[in-house]
C-alpha positions as CSV (number, residue, x, y, z in Angstrom):
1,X,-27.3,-1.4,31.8
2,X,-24.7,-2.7,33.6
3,X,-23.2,-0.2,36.8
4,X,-21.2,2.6,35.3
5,X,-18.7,2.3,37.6
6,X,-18.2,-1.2,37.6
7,X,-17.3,-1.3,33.6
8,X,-15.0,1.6,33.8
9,X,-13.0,0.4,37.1
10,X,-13.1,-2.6,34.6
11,X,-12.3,-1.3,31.8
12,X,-9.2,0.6,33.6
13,X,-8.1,-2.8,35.2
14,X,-7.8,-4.4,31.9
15,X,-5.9,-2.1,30.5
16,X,-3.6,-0.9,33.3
17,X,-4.1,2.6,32.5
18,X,-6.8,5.2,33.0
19,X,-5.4,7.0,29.8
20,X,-6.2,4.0,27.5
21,X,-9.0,3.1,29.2
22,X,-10.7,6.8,28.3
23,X,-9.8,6.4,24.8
24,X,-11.4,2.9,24.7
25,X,-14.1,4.3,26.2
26,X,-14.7,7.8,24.5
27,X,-14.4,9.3,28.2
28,X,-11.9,12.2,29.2
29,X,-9.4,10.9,31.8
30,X,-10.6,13.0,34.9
31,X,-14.3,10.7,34.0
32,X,-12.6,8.0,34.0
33,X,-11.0,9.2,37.2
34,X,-14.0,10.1,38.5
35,X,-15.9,7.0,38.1
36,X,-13.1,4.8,39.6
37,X,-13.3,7.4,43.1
38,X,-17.2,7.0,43.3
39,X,-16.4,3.1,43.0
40,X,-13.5,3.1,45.7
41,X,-16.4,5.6,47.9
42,X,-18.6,3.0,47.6
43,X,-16.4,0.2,49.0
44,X,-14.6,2.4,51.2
45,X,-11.4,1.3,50.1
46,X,-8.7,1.1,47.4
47,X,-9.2,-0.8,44.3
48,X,-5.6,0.7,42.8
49,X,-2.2,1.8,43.8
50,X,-1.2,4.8,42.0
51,X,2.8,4.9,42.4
52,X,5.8,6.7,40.0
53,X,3.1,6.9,37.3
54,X,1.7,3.4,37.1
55,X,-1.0,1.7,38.9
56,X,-1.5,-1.5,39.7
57,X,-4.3,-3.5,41.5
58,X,-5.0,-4.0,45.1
59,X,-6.0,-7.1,46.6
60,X,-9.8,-6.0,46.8
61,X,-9.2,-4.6,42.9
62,X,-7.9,-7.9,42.2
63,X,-11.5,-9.5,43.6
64,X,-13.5,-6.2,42.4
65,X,-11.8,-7.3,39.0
66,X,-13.1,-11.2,39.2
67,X,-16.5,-10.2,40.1
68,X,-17.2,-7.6,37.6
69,X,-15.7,-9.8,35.0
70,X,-18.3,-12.3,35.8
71,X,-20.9,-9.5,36.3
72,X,-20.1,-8.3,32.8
73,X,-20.1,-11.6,30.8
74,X,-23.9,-12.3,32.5
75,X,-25.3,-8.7,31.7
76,X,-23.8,-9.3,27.6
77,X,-25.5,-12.8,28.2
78,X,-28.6,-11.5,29.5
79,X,-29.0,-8.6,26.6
80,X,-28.1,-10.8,23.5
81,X,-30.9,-13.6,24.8
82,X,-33.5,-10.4,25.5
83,X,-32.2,-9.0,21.7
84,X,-32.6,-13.0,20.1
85,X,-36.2,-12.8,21.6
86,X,-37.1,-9.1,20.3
87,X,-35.3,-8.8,17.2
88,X,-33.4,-5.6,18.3
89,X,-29.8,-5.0,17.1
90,X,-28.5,-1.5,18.4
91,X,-25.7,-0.5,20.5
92,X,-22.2,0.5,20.4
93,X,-19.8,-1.3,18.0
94,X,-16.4,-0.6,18.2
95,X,-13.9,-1.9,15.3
96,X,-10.3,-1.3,14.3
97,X,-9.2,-1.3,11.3
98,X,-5.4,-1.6,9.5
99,X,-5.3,1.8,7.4
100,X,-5.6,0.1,3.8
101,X,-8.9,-1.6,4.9
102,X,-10.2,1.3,6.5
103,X,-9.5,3.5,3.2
104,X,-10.7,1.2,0.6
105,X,-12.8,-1.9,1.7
106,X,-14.9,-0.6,4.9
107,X,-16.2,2.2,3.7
108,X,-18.6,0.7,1.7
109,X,-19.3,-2.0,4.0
110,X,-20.1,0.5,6.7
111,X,-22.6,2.2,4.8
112,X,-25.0,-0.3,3.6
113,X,-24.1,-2.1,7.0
114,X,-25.5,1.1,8.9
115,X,-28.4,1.9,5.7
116,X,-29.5,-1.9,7.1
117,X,-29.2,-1.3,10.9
118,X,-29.4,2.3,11.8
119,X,-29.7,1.4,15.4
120,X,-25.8,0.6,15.7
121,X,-23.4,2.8,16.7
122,X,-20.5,2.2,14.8
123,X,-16.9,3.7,16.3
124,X,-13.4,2.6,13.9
125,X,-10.2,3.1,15.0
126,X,-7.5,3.4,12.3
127,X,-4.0,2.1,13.3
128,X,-1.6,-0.5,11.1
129,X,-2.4,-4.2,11.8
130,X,-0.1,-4.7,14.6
131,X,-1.7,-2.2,16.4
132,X,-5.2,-3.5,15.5
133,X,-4.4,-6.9,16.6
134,X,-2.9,-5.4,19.9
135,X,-6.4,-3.9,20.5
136,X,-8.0,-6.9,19.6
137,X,-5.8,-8.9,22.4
138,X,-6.3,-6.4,25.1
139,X,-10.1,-6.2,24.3
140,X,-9.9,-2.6,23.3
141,X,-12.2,-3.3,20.7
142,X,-14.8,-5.8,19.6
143,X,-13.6,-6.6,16.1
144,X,-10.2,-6.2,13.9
145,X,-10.1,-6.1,10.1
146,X,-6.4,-6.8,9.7
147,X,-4.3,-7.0,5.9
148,X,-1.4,-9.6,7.5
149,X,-1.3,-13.3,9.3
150,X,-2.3,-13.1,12.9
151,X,-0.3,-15.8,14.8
152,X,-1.7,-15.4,18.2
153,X,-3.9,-18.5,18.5
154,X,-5.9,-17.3,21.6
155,X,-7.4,-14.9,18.7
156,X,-10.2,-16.0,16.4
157,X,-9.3,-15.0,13.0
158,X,-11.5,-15.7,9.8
159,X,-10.6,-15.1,6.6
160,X,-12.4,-12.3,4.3
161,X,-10.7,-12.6,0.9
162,X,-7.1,-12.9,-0.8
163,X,-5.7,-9.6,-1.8
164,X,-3.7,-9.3,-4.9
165,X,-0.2,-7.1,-4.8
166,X,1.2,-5.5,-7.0
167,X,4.1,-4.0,-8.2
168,X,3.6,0.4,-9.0
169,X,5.5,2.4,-10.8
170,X,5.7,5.7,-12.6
171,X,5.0,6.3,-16.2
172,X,8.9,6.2,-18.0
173,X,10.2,3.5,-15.4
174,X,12.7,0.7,-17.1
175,X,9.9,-1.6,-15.5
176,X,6.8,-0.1,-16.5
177,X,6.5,-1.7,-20.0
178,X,6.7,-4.9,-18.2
179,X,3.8,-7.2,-17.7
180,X,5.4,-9.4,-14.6
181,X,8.5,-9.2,-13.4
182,X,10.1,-11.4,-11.0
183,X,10.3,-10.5,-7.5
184,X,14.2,-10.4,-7.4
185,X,13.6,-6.9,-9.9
186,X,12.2,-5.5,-6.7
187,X,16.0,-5.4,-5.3
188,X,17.4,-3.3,-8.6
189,X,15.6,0.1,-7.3
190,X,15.1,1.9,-4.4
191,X,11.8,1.1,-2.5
192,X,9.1,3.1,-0.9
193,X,7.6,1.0,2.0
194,X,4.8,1.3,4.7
195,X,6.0,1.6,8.7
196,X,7.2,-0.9,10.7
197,X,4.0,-3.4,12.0
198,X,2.3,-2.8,8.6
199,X,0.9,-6.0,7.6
200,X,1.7,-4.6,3.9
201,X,5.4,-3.7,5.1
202,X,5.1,-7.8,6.5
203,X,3.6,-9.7,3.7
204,X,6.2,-7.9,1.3
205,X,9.5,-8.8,3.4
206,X,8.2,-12.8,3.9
207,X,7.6,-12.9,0.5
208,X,11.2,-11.9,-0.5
209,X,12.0,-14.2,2.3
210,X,10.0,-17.4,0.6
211,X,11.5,-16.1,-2.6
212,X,14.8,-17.1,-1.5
213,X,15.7,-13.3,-0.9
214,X,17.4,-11.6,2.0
215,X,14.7,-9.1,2.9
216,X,17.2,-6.8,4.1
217,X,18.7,-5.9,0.5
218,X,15.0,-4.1,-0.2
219,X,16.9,-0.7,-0.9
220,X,14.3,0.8,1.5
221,X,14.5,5.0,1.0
222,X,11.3,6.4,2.5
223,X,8.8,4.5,4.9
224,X,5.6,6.9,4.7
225,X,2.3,6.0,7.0
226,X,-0.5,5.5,4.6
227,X,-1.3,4.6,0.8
228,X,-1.8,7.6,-0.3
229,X,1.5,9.0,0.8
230,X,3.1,5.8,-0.9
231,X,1.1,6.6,-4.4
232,X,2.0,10.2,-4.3
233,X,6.1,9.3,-3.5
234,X,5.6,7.4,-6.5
235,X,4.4,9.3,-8.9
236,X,7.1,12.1,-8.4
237,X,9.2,9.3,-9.7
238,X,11.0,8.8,-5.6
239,X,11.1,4.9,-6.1
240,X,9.1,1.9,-6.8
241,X,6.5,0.2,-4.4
242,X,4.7,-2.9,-3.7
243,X,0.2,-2.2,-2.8
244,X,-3.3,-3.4,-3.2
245,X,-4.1,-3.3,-6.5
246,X,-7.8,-2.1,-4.6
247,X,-5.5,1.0,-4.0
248,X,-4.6,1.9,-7.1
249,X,-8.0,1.7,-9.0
250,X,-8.0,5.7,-9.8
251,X,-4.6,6.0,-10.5
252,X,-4.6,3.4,-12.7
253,X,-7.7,4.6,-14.6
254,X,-6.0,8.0,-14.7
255,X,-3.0,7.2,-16.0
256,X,-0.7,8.2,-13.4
257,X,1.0,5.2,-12.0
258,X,1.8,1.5,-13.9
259,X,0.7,-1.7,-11.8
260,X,3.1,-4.7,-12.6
261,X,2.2,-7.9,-11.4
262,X,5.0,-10.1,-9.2
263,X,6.2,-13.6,-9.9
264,X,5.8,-15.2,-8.0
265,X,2.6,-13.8,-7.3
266,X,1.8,-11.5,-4.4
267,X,-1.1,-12.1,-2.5
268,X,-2.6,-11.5,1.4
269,X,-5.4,-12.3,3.6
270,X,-7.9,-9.6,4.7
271,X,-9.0,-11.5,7.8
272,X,-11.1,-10.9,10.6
273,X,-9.8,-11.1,13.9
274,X,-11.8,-11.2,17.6
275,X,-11.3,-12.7,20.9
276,X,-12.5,-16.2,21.5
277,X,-15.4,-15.4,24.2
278,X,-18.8,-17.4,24.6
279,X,-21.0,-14.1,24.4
280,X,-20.6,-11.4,22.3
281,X,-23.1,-7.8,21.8
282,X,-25.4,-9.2,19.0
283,X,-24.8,-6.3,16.6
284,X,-21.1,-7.9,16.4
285,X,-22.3,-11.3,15.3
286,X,-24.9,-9.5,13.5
287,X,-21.9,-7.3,11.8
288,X,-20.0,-10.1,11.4
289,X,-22.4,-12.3,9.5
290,X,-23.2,-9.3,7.2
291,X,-19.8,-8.9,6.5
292,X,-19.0,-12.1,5.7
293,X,-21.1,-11.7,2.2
294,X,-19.5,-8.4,1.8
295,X,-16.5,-10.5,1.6
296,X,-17.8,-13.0,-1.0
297,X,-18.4,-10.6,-3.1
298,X,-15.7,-9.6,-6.0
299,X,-13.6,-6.6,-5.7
300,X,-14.9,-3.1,-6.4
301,X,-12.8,-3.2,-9.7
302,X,-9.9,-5.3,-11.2
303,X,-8.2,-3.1,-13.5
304,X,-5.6,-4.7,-15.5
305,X,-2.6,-2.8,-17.4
């Protein structure tokens, strides 16, 4: 409801950039553009300096920026009390996701989210959890579903469930006869990880860390981008690797890869993760509370070897 121009100016402003701010936005850049020139035509003036590439704000974008912040926060006010009165929940949701959650835990949650409350427009961005947390900061999205600690305390973050990691091998590994072995056996071979600012690639490297372990010594040989890749490295017998045992249910059904489990154990939050603001759309809260007995329930199988 709010003035189209206003929220992308805003939107821009926030994020310093008109190209991020068309991706946050599902606009192409010359919209964005666009909008921002039909907003400076209407004040007859310059909201941004555009120098070398980068823009930055002008002293009437700087008070454009206050007001429409205000402006904003009392439109999402306004809405959420009209949608408490009515019953409604609709409009656009927009959540990120760290690439194991998004493969194997929202999915589900999605559907009999949206099967509840067709109305919603749902739009997930897929990125590892230091990217998702990132977005979260810079209010790029409305909600994060991260698999690490988030240790920026301007963020809310509320905890889903414990995930349990474990150790994967191929069949005809010296470790795969094993039922635990201690975490210091992860040093002995070399080591398929995730990317660097993968809460996986994080929780594993503290935990050598707590262990009493120099992290560095992990005999790291290939850092692929997503599970999948990881399971397939793997199973062609490349090295050994550390994952969800929620990632692994097929495999393990299958046959094709061993799951060992660590000592000390291996476990990590799947946590929510939001900005701390006073009003919110109400399909997030609405989303939110849904999810939180998604989260109470036990995982979608717990396959033991």
């Amino acid at each position: 409801m709010a003035d189209r121009r206003l929220k992308v100016f805003y939107t821009v402003a926030r994020h310093m950039s008109f190209t991020k701010a068309a991706e946050s936005l599902h606009m192409t850049q010359p919209a964005v553009t666009f909008q921002v020139r039909q907003l400076e035509e209407f004040f007859n003036t310059r909201l941004f300096d555009r120098t070398h590439n980068r823009i930055s704000l002008t002293d009437a974008g700087r008070r454009v920026y206050e007001y429409a912040d205000r402006i904003l926060a009392l439109y999402s006010e306004m809405e959420n009390a009209i949608r408490d009165l009515t019953g409604e929940v609709s409009g656009v949701l927009q959540l990120g996701a760290s690439t194991t959650i998004a493969e194997y835990m929202l999915p589900a949650l999605l559907g009999a989210f949206k099967a509840r409350y067709p109305e919603v427009t749902i739009r997930l961005t897929v990125n590892n959890s230091d990217g998702i947390v990132s977005m979260v900061e810079n209010n790029a999205i409305d909600l994060g579903v991260v698999e690490a600690p988030v240790h920026n305390k301007n963020l809310s973050v509320e905890l889903c469930r414990m995930d349990q990691m474990v150790l994967i091998v191929p069949h005809g590994h010296a470790l795969a006869g094993e039922t635990t072995v201690p975490v210091a056996r992860l040093l002995e071979f070399p080591f398929i990880g995730r990317e660097e600012g993968s809460g996986t690639r994080e929780v594993i490297l503290e935990h050598l860390a707590a262990s009493g372990f120099d992290p560095a010594d992990l005999d790291i040989v290939l850092e692929l981008g997503s599970p999948e890749a990881i399971k397939g490295a793997v199973e062609a017998g490349l090295g050994i690797s550390v994952m969800s045992r929620a990632t692994v249910v097929k495999e393990l059904k299958l046959g094709s890869l061993v799951a060992v489990n660590i000592e000390p154990a291996l476990e990590r939050p799947f946590s929510f993760v939001h900005q701390r603001q006073k009003f919110r759309l109400r399909a997030i809260e609405i989303f939110l509370e849904f999810a939180r007995q998604h989260c109470h329930r036990p995982p979608v199988d717990t396959v033991t070897e």
